[in-house]
N, C-alpha and C positions, 0 to 999 in steps of 0.2 A: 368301224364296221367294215369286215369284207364282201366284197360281191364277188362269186363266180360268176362267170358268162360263158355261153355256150357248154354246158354241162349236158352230155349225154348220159347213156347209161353204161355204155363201156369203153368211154372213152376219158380219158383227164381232161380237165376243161384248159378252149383253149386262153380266156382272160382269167388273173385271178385281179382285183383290183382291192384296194386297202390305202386310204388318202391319195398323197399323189407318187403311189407305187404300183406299180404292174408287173404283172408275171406275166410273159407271154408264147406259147408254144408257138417255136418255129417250127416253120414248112423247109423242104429242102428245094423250095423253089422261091426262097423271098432272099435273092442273093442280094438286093440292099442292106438286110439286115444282118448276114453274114458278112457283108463289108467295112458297117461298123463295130460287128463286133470283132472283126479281126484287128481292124486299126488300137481298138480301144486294147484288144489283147497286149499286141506290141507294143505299145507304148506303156504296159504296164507287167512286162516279162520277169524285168529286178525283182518288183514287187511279189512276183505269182511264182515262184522259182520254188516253195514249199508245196504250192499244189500240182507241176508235174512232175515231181521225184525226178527230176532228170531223164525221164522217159521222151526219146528224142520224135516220137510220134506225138507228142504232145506238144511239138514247140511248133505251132503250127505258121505257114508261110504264106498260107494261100486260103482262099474262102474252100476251094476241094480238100484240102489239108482237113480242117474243119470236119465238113462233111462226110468224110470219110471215114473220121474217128466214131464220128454220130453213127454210120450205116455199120460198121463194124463191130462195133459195140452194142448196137441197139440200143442206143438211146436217144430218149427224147431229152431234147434239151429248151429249156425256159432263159426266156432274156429277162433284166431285170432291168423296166424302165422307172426313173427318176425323172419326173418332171420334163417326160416325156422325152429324155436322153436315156440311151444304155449304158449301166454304172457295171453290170457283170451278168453272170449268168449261174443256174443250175439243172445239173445235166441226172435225168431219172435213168436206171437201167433195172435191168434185171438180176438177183444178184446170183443166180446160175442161168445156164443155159437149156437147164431142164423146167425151169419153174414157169411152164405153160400158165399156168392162173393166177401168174406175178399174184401173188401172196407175199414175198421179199422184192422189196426195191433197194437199191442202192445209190445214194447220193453224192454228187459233187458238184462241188460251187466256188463259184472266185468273185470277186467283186473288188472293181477299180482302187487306189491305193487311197484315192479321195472321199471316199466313201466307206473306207471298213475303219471298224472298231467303233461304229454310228447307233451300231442296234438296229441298222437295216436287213441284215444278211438275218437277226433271229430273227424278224418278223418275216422275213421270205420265205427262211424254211417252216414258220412255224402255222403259217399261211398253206404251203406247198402239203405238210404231213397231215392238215385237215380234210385238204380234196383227196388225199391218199386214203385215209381210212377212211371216209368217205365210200372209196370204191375197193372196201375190205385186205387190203393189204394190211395184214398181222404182223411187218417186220420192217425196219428202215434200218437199214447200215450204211456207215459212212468209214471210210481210211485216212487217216490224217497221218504224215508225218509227225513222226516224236517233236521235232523242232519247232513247230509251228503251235505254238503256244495259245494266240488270239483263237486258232480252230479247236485248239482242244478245250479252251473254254468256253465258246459258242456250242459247243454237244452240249456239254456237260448243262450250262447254263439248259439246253431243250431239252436234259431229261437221260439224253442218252447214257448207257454203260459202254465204259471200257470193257472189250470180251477178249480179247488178243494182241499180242506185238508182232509184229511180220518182219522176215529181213530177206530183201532179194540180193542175193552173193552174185555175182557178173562170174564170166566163165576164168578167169584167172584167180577168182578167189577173195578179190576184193568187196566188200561190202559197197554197197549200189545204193541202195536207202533201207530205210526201217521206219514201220510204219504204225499204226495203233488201228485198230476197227473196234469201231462203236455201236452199238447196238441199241437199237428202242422197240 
């Protein structure tokens, strides 16, 4: 059984709890908990290499690194504790810049190398898409590389469609990544 905690009315809540898993909306002033999840990050970089496309703003170095991706992007982002350790995180956005009544959200999520392919990461998202509709968001999409196999079947496995393949070309013409969006 899950509990939310701290559910407003227009806001996401900030616990989600479900046995001994937690969802929890970071502040940008809980720099402890930015500093675990940076350590946990690097030390799990090999591992995560399929969820930042190589995007070098993603390789982050520093708890501001982080942060900055969050404030720029607008997104809130959820840590994922495990028995009361942080195992990974999923980060909510908007999925334009015009969507004032976030009615579309956007998802991404990584989870420690120790910990995926567990069935934790479906119960986080499938935890996270209930507080969502919840507060009337009619759309969830998420981008997965083509490569990344275990994420294209955790969608799928939640329900989502495949709706698109994306390919970002680099300025000499080389293919950068290619991507899949998922849709529910």
């Amino acid at each position: 059984m899950a509990y939310i905690i701290n559910m407003t009315n227009k806001a996401l809540p900030k616990r989600i709890i479900d046995g001994d898993i937690l969802l929890y909306k970071i502040s940008h002033k809980e720099d402890n908990i930015f500093k675990e999840l940076l350590i946990l990050y690097k030390t799990n970089r090999e591992h995560l290499s399929h969820w930042y496309h190589g995007y070098k703003e993603l390789l982050f170095k520093s708890i501001n690194d982080i942060k900055n991706h969050l404030k720029k992007n607008k997104l809130i982002c959820y840590i994922i504790y495990k028995q009361n350790k942080i195992i990974g995180c999923i980060e909510v956005g908007r999925a334009t810049k015009t969507d004032d009544k976030l009615k579309c959200r956007t998802l991404s999520y990584w989870i420690n190398k120790d910990n995926a392919r567990k069935g934790i990461m479906f119960n986080c998202l499938l935890l996270l898409e209930k507080s969502l509709l919840d507060k009337n968001v009619c759309i969830l999409r998420a981008e997965v590389d083509v490569e990344n196999l275990p994420s294209i079947k955790l969608l799928e496995e939640l329900e989502f469609k495949r709706f698109s393949i994306c390919f970002q070309i680099s300025e000499n013409g080389k293919t950068m990544c290619k991507f899949y969006t998922y849709k529910k």
